[in-house]
N, CA, C and O atoms as a GROMACS GRO file, in nm:
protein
  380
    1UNK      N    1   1.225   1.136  -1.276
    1UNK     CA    2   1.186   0.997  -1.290
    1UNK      C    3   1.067   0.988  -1.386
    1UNK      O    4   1.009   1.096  -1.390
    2UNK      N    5   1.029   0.924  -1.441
    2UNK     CA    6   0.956   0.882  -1.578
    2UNK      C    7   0.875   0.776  -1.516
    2UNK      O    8   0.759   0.769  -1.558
    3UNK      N    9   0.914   0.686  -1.418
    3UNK     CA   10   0.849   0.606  -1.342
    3UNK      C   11   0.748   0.610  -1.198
    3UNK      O   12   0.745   0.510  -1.126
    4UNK      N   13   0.669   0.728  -1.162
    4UNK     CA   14   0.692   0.774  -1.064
    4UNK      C   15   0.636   0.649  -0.945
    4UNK      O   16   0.615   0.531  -0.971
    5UNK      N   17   0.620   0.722  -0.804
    5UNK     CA   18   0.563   0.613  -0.721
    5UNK      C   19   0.424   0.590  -0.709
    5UNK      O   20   0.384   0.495  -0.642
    6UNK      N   21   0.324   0.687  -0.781
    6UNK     CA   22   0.176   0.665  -0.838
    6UNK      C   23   0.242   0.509  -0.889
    6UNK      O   24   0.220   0.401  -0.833
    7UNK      N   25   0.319   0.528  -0.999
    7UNK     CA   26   0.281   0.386  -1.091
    7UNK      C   27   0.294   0.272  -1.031
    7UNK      O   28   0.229   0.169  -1.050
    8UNK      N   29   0.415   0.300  -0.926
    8UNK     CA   30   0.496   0.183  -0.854
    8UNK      C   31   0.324   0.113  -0.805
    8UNK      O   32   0.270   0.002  -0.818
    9UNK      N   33   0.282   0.247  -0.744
    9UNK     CA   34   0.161   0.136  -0.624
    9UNK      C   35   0.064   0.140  -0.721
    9UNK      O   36  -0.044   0.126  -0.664
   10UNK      N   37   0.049   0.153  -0.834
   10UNK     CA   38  -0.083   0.088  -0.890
   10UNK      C   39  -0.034  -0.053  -0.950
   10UNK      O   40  -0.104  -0.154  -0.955
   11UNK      N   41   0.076  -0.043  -0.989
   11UNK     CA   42   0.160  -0.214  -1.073
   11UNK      C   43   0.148  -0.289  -0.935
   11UNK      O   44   0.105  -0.404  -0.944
   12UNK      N   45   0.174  -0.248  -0.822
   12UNK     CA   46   0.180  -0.320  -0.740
   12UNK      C   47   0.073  -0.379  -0.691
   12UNK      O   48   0.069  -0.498  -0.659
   13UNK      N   49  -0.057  -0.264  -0.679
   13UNK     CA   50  -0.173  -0.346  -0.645
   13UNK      C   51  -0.225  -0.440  -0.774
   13UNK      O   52  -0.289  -0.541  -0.743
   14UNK      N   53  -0.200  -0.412  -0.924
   14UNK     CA   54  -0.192  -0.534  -1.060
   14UNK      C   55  -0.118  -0.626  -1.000
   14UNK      O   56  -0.191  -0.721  -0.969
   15UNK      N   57  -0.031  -0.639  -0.975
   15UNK     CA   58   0.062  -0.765  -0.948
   15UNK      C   59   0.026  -0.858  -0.843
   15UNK      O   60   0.044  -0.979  -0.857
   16UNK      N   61  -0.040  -0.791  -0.702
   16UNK     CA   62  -0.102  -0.873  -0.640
   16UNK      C   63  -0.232  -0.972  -0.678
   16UNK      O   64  -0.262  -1.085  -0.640
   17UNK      N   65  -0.292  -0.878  -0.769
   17UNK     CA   66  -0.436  -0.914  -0.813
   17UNK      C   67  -0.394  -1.044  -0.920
   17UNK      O   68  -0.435  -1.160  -0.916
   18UNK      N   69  -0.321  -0.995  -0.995
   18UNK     CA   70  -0.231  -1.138  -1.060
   18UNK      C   71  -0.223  -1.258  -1.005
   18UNK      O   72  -0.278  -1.362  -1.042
   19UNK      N   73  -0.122  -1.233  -0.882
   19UNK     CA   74  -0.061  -1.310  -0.844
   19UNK      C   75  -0.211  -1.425  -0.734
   19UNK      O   76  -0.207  -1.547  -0.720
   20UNK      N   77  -0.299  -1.348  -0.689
   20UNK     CA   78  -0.395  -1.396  -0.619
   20UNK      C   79  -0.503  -1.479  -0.727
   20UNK      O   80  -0.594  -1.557  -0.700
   21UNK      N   81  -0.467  -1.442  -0.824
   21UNK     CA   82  -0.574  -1.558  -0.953
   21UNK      C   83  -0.478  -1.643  -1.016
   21UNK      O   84  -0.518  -1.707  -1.114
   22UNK      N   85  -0.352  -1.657  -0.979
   22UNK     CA   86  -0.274  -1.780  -1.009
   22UNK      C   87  -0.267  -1.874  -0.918
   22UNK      O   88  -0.204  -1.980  -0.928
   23UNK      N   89  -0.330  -1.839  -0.828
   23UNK     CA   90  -0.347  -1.916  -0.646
   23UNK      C   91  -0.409  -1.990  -0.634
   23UNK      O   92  -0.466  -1.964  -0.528
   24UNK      N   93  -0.459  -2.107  -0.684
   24UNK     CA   94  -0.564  -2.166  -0.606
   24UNK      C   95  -0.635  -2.202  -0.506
   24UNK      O   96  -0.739  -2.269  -0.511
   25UNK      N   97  -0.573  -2.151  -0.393
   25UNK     CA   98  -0.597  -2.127  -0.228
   25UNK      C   99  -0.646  -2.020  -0.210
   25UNK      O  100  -0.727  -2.017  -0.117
   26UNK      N  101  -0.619  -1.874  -0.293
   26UNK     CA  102  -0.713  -1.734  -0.234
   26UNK      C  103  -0.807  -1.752  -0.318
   26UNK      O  104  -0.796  -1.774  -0.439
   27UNK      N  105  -0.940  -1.738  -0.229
   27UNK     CA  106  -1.028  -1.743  -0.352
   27UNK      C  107  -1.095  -1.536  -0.343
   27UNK      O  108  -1.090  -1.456  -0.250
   28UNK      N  109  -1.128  -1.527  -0.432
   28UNK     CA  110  -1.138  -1.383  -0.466
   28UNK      C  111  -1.038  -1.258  -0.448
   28UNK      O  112  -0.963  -1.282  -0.353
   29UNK      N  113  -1.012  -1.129  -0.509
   29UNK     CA  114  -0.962  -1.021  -0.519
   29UNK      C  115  -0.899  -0.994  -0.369
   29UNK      O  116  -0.969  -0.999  -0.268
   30UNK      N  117  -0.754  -0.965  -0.366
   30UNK     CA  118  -0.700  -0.902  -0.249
   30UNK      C  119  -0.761  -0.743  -0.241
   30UNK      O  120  -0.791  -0.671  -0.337
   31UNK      N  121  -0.769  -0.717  -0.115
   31UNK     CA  122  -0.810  -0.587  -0.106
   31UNK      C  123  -0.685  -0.513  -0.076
   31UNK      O  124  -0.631  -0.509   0.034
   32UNK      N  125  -0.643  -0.455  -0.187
   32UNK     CA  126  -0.540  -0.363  -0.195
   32UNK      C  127  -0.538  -0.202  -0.314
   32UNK      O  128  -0.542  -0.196  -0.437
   33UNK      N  129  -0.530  -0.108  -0.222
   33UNK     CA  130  -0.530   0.016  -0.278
   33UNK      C  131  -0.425   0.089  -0.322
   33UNK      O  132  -0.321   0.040  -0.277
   34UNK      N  133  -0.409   0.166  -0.376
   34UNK     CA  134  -0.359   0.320  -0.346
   34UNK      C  135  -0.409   0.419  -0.324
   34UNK      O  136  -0.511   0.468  -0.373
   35UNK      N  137  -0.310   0.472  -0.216
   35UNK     CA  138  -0.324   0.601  -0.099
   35UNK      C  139  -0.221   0.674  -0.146
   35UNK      O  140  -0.108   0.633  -0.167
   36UNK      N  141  -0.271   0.809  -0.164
   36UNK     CA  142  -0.209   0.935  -0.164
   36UNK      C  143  -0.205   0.998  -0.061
   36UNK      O  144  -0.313   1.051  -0.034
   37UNK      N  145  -0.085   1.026   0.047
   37UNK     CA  146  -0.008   1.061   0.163
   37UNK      C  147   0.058   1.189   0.158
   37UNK      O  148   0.158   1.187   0.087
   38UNK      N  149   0.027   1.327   0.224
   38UNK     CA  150   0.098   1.350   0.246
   38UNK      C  151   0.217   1.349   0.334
   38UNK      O  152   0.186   1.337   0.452
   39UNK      N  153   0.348   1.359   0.313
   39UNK     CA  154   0.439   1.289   0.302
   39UNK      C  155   0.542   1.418   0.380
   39UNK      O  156   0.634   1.474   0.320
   40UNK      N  157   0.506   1.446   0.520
   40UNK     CA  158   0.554   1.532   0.654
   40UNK      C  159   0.647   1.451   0.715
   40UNK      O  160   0.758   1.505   0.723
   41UNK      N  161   0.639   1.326   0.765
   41UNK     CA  162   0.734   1.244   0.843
   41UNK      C  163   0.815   1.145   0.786
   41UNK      O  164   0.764   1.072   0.700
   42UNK      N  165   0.954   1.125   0.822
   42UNK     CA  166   1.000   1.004   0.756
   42UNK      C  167   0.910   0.876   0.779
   42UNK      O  168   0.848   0.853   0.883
   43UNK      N  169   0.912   0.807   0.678
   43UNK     CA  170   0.862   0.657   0.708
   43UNK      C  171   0.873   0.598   0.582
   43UNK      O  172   0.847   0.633   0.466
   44UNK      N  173   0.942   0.452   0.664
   44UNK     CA  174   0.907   0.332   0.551
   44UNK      C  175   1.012   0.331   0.429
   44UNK      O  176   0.991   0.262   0.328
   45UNK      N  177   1.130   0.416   0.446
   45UNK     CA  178   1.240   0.448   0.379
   45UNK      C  179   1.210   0.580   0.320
   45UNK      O  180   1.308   0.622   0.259
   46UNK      N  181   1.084   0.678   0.315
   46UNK     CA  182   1.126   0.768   0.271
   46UNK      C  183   1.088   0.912   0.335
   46UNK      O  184   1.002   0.926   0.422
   47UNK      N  185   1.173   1.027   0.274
   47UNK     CA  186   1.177   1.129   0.373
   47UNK      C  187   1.073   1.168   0.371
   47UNK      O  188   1.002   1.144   0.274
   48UNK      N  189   1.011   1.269   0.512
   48UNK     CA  190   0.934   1.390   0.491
   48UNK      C  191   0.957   1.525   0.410
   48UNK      O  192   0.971   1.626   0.478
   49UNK      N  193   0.962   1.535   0.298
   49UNK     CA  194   0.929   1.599   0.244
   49UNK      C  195   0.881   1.748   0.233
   49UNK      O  196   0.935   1.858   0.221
   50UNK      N  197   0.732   1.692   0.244
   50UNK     CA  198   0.621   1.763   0.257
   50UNK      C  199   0.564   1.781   0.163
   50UNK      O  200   0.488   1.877   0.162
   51UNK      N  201   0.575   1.689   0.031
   51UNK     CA  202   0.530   1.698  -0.069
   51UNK      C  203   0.400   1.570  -0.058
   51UNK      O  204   0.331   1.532   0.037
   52UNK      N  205   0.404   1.541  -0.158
   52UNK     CA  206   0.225   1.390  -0.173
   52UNK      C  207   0.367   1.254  -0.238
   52UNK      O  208   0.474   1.250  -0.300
   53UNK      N  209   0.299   1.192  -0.190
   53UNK     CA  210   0.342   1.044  -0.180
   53UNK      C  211   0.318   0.965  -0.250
   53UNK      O  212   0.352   1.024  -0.352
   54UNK      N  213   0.273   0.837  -0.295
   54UNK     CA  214   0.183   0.727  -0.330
   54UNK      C  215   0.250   0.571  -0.251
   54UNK      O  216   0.358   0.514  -0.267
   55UNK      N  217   0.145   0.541  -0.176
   55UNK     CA  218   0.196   0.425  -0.175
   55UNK      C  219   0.043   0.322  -0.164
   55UNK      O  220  -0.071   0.349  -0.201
   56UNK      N  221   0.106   0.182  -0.090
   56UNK     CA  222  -0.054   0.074  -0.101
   56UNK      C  223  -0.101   0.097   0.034
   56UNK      O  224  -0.043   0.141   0.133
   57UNK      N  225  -0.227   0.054   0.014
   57UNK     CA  226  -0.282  -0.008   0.154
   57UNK      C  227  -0.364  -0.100   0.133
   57UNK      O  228  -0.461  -0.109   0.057
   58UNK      N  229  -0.276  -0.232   0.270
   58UNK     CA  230  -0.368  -0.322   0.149
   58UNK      C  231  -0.404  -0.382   0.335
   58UNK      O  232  -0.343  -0.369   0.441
   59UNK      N  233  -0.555  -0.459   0.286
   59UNK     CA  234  -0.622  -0.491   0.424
   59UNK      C  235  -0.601  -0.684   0.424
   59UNK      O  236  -0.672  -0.742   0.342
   60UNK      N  237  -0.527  -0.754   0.494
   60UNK     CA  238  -0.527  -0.866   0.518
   60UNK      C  239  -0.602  -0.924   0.657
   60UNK      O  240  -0.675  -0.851   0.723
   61UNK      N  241  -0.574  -1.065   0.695
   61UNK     CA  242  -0.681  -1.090   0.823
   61UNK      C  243  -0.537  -1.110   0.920
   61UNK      O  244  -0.420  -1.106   0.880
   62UNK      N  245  -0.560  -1.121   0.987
   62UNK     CA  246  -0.423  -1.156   1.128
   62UNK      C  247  -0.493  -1.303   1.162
   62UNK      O  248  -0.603  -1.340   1.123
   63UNK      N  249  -0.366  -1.401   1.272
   63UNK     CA  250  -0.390  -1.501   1.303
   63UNK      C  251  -0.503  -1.585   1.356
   63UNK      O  252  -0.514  -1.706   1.374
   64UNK      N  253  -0.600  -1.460   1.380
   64UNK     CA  254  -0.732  -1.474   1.491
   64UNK      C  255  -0.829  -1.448   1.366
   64UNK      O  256  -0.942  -1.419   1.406
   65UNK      N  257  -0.819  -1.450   1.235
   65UNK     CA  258  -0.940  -1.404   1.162
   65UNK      C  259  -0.938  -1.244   1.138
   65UNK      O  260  -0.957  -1.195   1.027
   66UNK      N  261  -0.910  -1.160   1.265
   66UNK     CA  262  -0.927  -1.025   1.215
   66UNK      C  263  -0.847  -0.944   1.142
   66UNK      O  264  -0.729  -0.962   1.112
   67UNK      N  265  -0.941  -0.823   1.104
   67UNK     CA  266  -0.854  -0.724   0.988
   67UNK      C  267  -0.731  -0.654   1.060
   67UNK      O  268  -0.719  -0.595   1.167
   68UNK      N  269  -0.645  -0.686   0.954
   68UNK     CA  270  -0.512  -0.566   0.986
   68UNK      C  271  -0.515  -0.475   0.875
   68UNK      O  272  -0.537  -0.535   0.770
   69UNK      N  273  -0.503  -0.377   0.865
   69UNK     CA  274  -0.482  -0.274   0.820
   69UNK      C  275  -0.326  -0.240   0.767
   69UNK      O  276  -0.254  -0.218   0.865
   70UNK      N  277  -0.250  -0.230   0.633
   70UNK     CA  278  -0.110  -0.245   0.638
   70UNK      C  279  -0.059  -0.162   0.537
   70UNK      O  280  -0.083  -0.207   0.425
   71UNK      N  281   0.038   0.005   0.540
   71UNK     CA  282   0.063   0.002   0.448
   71UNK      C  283   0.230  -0.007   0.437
   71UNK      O  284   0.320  -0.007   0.520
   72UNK      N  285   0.223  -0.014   0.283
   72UNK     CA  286   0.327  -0.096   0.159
   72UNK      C  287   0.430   0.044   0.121
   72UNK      O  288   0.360   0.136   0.078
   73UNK      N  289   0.509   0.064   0.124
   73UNK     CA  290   0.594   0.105   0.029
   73UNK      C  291   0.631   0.050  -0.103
   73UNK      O  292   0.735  -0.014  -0.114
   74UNK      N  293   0.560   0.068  -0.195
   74UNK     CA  294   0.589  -0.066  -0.288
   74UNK      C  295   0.743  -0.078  -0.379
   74UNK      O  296   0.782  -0.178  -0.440
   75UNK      N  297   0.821   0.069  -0.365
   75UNK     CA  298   0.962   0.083  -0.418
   75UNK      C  299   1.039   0.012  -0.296
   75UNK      O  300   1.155   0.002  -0.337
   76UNK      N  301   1.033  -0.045  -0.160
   76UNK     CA  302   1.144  -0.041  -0.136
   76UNK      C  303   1.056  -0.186  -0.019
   76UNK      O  304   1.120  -0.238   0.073
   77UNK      N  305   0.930  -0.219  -0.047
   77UNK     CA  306   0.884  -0.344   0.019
   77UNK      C  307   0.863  -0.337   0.154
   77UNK      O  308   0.811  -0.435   0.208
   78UNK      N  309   0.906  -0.196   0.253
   78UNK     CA  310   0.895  -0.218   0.390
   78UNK      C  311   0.713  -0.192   0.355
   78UNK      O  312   0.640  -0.182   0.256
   79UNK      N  313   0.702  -0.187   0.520
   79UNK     CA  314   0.532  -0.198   0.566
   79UNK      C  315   0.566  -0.190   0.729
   79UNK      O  316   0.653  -0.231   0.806
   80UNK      N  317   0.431  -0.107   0.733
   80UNK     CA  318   0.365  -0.123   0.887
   80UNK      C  319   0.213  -0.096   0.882
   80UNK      O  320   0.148  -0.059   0.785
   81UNK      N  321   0.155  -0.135   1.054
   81UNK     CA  322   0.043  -0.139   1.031
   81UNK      C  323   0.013   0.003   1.055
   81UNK      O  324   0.077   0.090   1.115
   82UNK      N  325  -0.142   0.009   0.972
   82UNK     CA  326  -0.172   0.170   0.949
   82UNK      C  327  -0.150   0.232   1.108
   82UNK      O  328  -0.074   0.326   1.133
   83UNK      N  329  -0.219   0.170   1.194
   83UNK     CA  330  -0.205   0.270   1.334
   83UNK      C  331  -0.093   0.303   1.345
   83UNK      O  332  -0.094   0.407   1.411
   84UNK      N  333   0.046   0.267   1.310
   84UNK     CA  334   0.152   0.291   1.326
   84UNK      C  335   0.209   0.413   1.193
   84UNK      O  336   0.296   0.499   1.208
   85UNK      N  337   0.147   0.392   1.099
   85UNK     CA  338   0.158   0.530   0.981
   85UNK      C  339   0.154   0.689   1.064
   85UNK      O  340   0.079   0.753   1.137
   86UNK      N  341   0.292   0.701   1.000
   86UNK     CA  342   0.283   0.888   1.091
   86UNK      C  343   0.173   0.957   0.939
   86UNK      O  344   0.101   1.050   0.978
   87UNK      N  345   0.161   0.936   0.837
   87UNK     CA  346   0.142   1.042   0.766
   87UNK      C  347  -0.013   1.067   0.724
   87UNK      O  348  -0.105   0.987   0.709
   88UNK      N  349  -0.010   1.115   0.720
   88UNK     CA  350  -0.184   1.144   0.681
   88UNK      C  351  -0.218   1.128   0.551
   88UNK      O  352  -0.160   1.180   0.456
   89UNK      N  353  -0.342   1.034   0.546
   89UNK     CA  354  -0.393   1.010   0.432
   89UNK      C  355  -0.480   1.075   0.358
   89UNK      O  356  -0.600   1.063   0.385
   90UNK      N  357  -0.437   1.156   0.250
   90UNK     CA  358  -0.513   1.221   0.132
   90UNK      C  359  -0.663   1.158   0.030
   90UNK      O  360  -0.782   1.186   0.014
   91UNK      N  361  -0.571   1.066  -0.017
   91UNK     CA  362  -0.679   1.004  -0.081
   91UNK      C  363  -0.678   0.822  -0.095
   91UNK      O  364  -0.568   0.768  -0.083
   92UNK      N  365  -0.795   0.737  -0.119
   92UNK     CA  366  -0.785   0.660  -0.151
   92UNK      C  367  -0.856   0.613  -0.297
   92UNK      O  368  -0.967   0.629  -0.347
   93UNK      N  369  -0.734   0.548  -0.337
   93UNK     CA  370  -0.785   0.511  -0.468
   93UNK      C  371  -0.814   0.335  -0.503
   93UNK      O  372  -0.740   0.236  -0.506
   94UNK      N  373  -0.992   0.364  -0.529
   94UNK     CA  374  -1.050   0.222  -0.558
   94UNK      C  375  -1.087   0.129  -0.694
   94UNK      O  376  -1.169   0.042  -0.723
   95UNK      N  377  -0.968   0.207  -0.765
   95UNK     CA  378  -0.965   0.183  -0.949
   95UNK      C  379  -0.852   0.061  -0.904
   95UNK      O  380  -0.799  -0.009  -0.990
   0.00000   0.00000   0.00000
């Protein structure tokens, strides 16, 4: 692949950031990353491996005001919340 899933979740966290300054209702930057996973358990459509991963993590508020924690598969759109992530997180990236 020529495209890999590094790129997927960095276009993806661009595209949000886009899409949140065409908004006139969000006011400031979504907080959304990329996380480098290694990638032991299935999840989120893709296998364990055991190789490194990339996907988002991006932090929104829940119905009550508070933080949820959520990550993105950004090739294939599923998500869960991090407590629910089997895989362990390597790195986070704040570029």
């Amino acid at each position: 692949e020529t495209y890999d899933c590094d790129n997927y979740s960095k276009t993806a966290v661009q595209l949000l950031s886009l899409a949140a300054s065409k908004n006139l209702k969000v006011k400031g930057q979504p907080a959304a990353f990329t996380i480098s996973v290694a990638q032991t358990e299935d999840s989120l459509g893709t296998s364990g491996n055991g190789g490194r991963h990339a996907l988002n993590l991006v932090i929104a508020t829940d119905a009550y005001g508070g933080l949820v924690f959520v990550v993105v598969e950004p090739q294939g759109g599923r998500s869960c919340r991090l407590e629910d992530y089997p895989n362990r997180i390597l790195k986070l990236d704040m570029e």
